[in-house]
C-alpha positions as CSV (number, residue, x, y, z in Angstrom):
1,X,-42.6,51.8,-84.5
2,X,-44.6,54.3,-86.6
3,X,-48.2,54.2,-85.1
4,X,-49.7,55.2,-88.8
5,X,-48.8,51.8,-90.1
6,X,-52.9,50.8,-89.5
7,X,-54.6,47.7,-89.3
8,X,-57.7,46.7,-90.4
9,X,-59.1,43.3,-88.9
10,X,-61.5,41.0,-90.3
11,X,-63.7,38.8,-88.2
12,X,-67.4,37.0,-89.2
13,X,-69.6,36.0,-87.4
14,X,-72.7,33.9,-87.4
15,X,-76.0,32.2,-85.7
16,X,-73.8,28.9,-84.1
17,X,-71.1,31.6,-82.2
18,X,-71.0,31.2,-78.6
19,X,-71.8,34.7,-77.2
20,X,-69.0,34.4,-74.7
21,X,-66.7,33.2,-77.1
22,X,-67.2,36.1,-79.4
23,X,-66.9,38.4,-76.0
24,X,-63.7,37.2,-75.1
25,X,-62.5,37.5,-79.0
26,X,-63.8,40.7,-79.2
27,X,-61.9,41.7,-75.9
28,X,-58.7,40.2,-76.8
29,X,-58.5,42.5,-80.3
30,X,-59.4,45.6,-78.2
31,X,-57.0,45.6,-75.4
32,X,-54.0,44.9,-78.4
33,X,-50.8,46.6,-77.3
34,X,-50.6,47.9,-80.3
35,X,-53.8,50.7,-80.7
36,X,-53.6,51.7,-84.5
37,X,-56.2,49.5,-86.0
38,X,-60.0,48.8,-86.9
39,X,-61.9,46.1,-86.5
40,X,-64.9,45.0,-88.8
41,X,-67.0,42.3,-88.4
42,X,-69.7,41.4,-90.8
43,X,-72.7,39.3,-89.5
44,X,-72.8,36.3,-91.8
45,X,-76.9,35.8,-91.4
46,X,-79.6,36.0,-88.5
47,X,-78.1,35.2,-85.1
48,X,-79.9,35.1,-81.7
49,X,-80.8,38.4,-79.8
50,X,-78.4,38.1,-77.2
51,X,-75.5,38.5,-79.7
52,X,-77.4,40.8,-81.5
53,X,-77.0,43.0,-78.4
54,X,-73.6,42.4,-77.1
55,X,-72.3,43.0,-81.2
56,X,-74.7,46.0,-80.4
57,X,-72.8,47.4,-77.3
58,X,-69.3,46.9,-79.3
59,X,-70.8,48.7,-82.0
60,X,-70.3,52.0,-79.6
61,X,-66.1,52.0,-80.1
62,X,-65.0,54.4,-82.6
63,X,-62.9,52.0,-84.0
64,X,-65.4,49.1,-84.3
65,X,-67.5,48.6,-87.5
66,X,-70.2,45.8,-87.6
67,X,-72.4,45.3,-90.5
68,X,-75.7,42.8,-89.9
69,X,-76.7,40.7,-92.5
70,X,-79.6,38.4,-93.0
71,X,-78.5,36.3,-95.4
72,X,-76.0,33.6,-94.7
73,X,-73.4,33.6,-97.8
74,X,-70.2,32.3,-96.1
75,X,-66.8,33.0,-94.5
76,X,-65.0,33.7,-98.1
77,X,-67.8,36.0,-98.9
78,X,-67.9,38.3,-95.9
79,X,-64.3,38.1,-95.6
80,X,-63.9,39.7,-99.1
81,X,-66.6,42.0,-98.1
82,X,-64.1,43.5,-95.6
83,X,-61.3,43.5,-97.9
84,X,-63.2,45.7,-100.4
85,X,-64.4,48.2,-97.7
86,X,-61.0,48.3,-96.1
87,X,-59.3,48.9,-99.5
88,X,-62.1,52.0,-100.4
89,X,-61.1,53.2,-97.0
90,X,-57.4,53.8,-98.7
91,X,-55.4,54.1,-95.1
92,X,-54.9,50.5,-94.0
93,X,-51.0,49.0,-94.8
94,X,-52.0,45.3,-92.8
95,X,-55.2,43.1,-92.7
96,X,-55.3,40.7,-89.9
97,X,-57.3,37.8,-89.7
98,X,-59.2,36.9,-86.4
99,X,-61.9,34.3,-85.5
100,X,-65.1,34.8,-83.1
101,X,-64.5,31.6,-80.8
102,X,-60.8,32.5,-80.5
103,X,-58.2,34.8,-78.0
104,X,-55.3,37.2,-79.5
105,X,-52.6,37.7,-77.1
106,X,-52.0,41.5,-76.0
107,X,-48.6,41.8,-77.6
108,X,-49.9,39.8,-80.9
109,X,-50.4,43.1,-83.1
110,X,-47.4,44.9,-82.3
111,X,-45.4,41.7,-83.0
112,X,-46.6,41.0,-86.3
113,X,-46.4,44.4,-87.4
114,X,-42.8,44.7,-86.2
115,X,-42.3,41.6,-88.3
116,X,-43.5,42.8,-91.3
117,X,-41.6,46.4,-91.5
118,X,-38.6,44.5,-90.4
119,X,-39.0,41.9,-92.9
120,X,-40.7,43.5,-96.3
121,X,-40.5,41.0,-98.3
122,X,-42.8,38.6,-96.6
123,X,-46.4,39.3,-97.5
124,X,-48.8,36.9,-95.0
125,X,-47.4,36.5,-91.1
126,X,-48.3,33.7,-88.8
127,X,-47.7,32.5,-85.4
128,X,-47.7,29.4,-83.0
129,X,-50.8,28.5,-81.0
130,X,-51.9,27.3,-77.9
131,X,-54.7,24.9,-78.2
132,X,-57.3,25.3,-75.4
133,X,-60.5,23.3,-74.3
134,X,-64.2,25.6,-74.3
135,X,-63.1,25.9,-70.4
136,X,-60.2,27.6,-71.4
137,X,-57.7,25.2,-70.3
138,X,-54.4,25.0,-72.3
139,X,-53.9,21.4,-74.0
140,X,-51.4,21.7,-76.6
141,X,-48.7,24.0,-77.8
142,X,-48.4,23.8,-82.0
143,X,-45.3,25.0,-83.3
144,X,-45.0,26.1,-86.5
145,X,-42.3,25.9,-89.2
146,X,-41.2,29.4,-89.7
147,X,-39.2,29.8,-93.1
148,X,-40.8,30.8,-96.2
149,X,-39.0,27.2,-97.8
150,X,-40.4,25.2,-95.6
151,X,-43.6,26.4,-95.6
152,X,-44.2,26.3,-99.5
153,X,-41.8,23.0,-99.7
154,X,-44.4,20.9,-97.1
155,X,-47.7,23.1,-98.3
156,X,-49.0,19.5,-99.5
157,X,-48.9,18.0,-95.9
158,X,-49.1,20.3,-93.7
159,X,-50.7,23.8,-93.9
160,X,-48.5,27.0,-94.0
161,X,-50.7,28.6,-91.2
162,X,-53.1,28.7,-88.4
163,X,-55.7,31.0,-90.0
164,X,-56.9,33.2,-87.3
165,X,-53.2,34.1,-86.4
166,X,-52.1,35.2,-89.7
167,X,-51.1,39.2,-90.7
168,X,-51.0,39.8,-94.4
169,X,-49.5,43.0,-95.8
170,X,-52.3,44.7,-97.5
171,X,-50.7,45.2,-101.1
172,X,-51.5,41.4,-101.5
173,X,-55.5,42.2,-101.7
174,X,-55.6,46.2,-103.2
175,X,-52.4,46.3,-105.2
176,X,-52.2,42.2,-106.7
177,X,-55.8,41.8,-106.6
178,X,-55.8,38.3,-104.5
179,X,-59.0,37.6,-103.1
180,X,-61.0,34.2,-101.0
181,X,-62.7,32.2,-103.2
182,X,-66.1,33.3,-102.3
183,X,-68.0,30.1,-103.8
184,X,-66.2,28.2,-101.2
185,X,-67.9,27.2,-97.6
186,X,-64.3,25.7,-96.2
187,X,-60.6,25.3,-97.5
188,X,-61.0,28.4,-98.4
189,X,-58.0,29.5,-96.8
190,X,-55.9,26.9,-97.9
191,X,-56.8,27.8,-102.3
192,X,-55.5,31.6,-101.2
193,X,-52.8,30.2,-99.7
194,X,-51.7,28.2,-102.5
195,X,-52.6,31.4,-104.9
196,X,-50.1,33.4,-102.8
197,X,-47.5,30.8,-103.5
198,X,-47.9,30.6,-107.0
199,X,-47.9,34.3,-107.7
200,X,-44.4,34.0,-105.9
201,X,-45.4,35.8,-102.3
202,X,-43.7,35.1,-99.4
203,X,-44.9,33.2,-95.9
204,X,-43.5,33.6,-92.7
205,X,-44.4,32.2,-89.0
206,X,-43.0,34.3,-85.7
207,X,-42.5,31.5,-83.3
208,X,-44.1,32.4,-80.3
209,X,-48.0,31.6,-79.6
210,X,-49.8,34.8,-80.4
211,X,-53.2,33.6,-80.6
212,X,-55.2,31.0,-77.9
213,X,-57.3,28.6,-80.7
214,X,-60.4,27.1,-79.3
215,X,-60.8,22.9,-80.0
216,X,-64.6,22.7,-78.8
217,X,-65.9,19.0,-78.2
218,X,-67.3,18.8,-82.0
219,X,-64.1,20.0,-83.8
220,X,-63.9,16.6,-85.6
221,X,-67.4,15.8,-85.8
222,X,-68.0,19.4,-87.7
223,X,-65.3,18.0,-90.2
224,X,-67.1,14.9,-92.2
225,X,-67.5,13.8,-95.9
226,X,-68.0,16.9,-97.9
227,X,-64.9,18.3,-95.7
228,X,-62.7,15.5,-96.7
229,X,-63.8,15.9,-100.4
230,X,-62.7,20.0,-100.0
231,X,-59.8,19.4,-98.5
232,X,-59.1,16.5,-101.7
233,X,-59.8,19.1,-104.4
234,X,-57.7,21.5,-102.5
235,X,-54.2,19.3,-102.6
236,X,-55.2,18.5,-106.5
237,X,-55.8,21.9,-107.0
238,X,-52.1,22.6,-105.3
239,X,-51.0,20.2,-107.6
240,X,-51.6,21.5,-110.8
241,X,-51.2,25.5,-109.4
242,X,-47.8,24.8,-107.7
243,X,-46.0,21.8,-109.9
244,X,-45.9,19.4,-106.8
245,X,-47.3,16.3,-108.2
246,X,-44.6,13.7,-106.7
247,X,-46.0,10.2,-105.0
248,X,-45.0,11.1,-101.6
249,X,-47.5,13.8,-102.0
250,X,-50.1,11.7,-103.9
251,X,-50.3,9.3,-100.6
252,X,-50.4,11.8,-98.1
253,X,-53.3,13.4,-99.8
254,X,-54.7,9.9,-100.1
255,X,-54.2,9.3,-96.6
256,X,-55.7,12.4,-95.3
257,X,-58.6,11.9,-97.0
258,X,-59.2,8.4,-95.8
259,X,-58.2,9.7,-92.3
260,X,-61.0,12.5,-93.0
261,X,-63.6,10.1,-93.6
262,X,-62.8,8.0,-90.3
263,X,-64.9,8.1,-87.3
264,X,-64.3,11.1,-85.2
265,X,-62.0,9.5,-82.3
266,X,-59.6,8.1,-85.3
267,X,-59.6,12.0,-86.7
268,X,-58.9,13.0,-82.7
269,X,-55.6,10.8,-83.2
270,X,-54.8,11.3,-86.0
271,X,-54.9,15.1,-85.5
272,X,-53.2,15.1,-81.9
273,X,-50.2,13.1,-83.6
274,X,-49.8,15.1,-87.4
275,X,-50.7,18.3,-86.2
């Protein structure tokens, strides 16, 4: 594998961040297998002094570039933030995605590089996950679908990706101009995904879990009304973008958003048995 093929990654971070989940985050990008990458993180907002100082201390690695910010503007925001500094920086060919609360395996870069040189049609790259308690305790193993047709086929129902696992080849953001919806404060991962789709790219998932995904105590509780309504103008958005307004699609978006609006330990169920 040629070691110029560099990524940049893209993690933000703000005030509600466990300090030793970010640690552990942190760690996992930096002891990658694979060493030809970057990683910048932009500060979304004021956050307490102790992870003013530990984002200080990582701010020491040649390699690591951390911007603070005192205004909270978003995840889409400071994630395009990144994209336009990576693409000034003009010697990046992969952007990786990677959240503060969650672990990368070691091997997970080289993988998904390996994937996308072997396979150049396929412009974003995900992976399976292992689902793990705040302890770090391993509670579920999700599989993903791994062909691009099955992916774009079941977009309605099921998303294409775990987001913090996902690789994208960087000609999707500097040479076609896709970007996050910045006005967006969640789904925004979903409209990009559904913009990639209709602008004919290519998905792909490797099936083996690259990336540990955190599901704290709240992870249903954090997901209430104005959620459900996102993730509602997201499928009708997917609707009109991608041609896929059939009624088997119509009630699964129906259902999800009653589901969404449940009480949290109906969500718990309903996500341990349609995830």
């Amino acid at each position: 594998m040629n070691i110029s093929n560099k990524i940049a990654v893209a993690m933000s971070i703000y005030k509600s961040d466990s300090v030793n989940f970010v640690e552990a985050s942190i760690d996992s990008i930096l002891h990658q297998s694979y060493s030809s990458f970057d990683l910048f993180i932009e500060v979304d907002g004021e956050v307490s002094n102790e992870l003013k100082k530990l984002l200080i201390r990582y701010s020491c690695f040649s390699n690591v570039f951390i911007n603070f910010n005192v205004t909270n503007l978003g995840l889409a925001y400071r994630l395009n933030e990144i994209i336009e500094k990576v693409i000034l920086k003009n010697c990046y060919t992969f952007l990786a995605r990677m959240d503060a609360d969650d672990i990368s395996v070691t091997k997970r870069f080289e993988k998904q590089v390996q994937f996308l040189l072997d396979n150049p049609d396929i412009s974003v790259v995900g992976s399976d996950v292992v689902e793990i308690t705040n302890d770090g305790v391993e509670i579920f193993y999700k599989k993903m679908a791994s062909k691009h047709e099955d992916l774009s086929r079941n977009i309605i129902r099921k998303c294409p990706f775990n987001h913090p696992t996902v690789m994208f080849n960087l000609r999707v953001f500097n040479e076609d101009g896709y970007r996050y919806k910045s006005e967006l404060k969640n789904t925004q991962d979903f409209y990009l995904w559904v913009d990639l789709l209709s602008g004919g790219k290519r998905f792909a998932n490797i099936n083996e879990p690259l990336l540990k995904f955190r599901i704290d105590a709240d992870f249903h509780h954090r997901r209430g009304f104005n959620k459900a309504v996102n993730d509602f103008n997201s499928r009708l958005y997917a609707f009109k973008k991608l041609n896929v307004l059939t009624v088997r699609n119509i009630f699964h978006t129906g259902l999800l958003f009653i589901l969404r609006i449940s009480p949290a330990f109906i969500k718990s169920l309903a996500y341990k048995y349609m995830r």
